[in-house]
N, C-alpha and C positions, 0 to 999 in steps of 0.2 A: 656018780653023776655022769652020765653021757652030754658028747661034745656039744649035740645040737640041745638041750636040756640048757647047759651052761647058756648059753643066745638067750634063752626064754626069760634066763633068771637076769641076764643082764640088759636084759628089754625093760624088765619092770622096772629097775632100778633106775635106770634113764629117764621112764616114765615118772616115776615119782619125783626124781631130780628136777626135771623141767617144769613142774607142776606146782613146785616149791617157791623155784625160781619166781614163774610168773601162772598163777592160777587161770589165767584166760588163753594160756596157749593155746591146748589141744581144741580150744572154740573154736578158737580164730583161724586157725590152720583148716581146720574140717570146713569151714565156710568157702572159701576159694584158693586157687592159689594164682599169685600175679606177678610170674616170675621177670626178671628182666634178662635172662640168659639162659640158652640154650647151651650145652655140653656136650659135643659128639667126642667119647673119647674111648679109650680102650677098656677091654674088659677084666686088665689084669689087677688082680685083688690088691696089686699096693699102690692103685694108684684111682684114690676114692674122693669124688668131685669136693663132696663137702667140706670133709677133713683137711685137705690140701689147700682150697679155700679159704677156711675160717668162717665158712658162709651156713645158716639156718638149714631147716627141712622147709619148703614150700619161697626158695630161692633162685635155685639152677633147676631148669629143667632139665632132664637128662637121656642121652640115647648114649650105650657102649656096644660097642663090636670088637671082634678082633680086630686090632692094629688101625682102630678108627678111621673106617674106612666111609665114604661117602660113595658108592656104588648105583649109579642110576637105573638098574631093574633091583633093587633092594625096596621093598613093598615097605618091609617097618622100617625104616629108616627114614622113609619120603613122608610115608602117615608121623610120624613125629616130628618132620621136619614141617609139612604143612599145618598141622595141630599147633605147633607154636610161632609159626610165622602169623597163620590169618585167622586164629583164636585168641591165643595168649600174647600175641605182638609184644612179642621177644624185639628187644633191642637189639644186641649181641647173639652172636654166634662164636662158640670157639670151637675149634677141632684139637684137641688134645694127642698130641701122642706121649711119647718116653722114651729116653736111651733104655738098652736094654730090654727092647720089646721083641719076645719070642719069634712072634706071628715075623716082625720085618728080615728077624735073621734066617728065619728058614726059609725066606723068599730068596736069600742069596746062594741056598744052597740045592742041591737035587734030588734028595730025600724025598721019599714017596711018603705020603703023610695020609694016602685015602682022601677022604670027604674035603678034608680042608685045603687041598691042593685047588678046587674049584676055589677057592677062595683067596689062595696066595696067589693068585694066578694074576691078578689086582694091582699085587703089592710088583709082582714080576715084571709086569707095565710099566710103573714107575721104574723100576730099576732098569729097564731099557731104554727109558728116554733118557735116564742121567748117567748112563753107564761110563761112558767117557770121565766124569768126573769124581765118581763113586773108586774107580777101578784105578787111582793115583796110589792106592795103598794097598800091601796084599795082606794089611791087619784084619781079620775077619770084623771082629770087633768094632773097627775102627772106619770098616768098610758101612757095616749094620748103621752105627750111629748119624753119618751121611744121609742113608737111605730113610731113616724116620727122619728125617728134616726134609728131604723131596719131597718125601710120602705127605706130609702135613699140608707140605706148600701145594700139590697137586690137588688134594683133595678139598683145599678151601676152592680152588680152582673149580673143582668139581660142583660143589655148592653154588658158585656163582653160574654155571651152565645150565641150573634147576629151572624152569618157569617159574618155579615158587620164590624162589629170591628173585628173577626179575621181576616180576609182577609186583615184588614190595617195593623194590628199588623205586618203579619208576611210579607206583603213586602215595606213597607214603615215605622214602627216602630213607628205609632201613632193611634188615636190620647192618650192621656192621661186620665185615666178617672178619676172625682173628686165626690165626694159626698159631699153636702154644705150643712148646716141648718143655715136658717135664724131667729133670733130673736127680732120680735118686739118690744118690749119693750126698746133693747139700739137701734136696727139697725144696727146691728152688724152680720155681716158672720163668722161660723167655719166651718173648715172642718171635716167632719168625717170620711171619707175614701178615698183612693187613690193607683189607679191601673195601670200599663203603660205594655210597652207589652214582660217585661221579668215575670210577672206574671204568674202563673201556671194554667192549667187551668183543670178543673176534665174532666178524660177521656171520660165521656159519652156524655158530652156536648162540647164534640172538634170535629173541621171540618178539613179534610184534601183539600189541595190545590193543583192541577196540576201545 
């Protein structure tokens, strides 16, 4: 049996599992979904919203990127991010990173990497606003794990600079934004940051609303 074969056969068994469970699932799920949390997190295969969670399918809604990035000329990113802000009025938002996330270490390094270099080039930002305090250790390691905790904090940051979260801010008074880092090694979630919408926000980057 081939690798992608095995998936298929462990689909069905899911499927019948959940089906067992509770016969009105797959209804009820194809009907809507009404989630209360958006997930912008990374795209590294061991670090899966649900699983990590303990949460349903038709629960978190989800966008993953390299190194969860909130980028404001990032077209899917914004379409998902508006999609669930003034559709599905997501309460929550969290941006998910990880120790141990590739995409942050190769941003500390000067590896030509091709295509994705346009893209660490994001994470490089970060790492020069906080270089000063990134650069107290010459652990590589130790340097990276710093740099996903900026990276999280910036890019909630970056969310809150959207029109799209202000505009929910200021007439619906959500959603809440959360910065999370994941750590492998227990599988364990903290928070790092957290913003909602009596937060302040710096004058150059505020939108007024009619």
């Amino acid at each position: 049996m081939k690798d992608y074969e095995k998936l298929l056969l462990a689909n069905k068994a899911w499927a019948a599992e959940m089906n067992e469970a509770n016969p009105n699932f797959f209804d009820n799920l194809a009907k809507a979904q009404t989630p209360k949390f958006l997930w912008i997190g990374c795209s590294d295969s061991r670090v899966p919203a649900n699983q990590i969670t303990g949460t349903e399918p038709g629960e978190i809604f989800v966008h993953r990127n390299v190194a969860n990035m909130v980028v404001h000329t990032d077209l899917n990113m914004l379409s998902v991010l508006q999609y669930a802000v003034e559709v599905l009025k997501v309460e929550h938002i969290m941006v998910v990173g990880h120790y141990g996330c590739g995409g942050v270490k190769a941003s500390l390094q000067q590896n030509h990497l091709g295509l994705i270099n346009k893209w660490l080039r994001n994470i490089k930002e970060v790492y020069q606003m906080h270089k000063e305090e990134i650069d107290i250790t010459d652990d590589l390691d130790e340097r990276a794990s710093r740099l996903v905790e900026f990276n999280i904090q910036e890019q909630v940051k970056n969310l809150m600079k959207t029109s799209i979260i202000q505009k929910a801010w200021q007439t619906e008074h959500r959603p809440m934004l959360h910065g999370w880092v994941y750590g492998m090694d227990k599988g364990e979630i903290s928070e790092i940051i957290r913003l909602d919408h009596t937060h302040e926000i710096e004058p150059i980057f505020k939108y007024t609303f009619d």
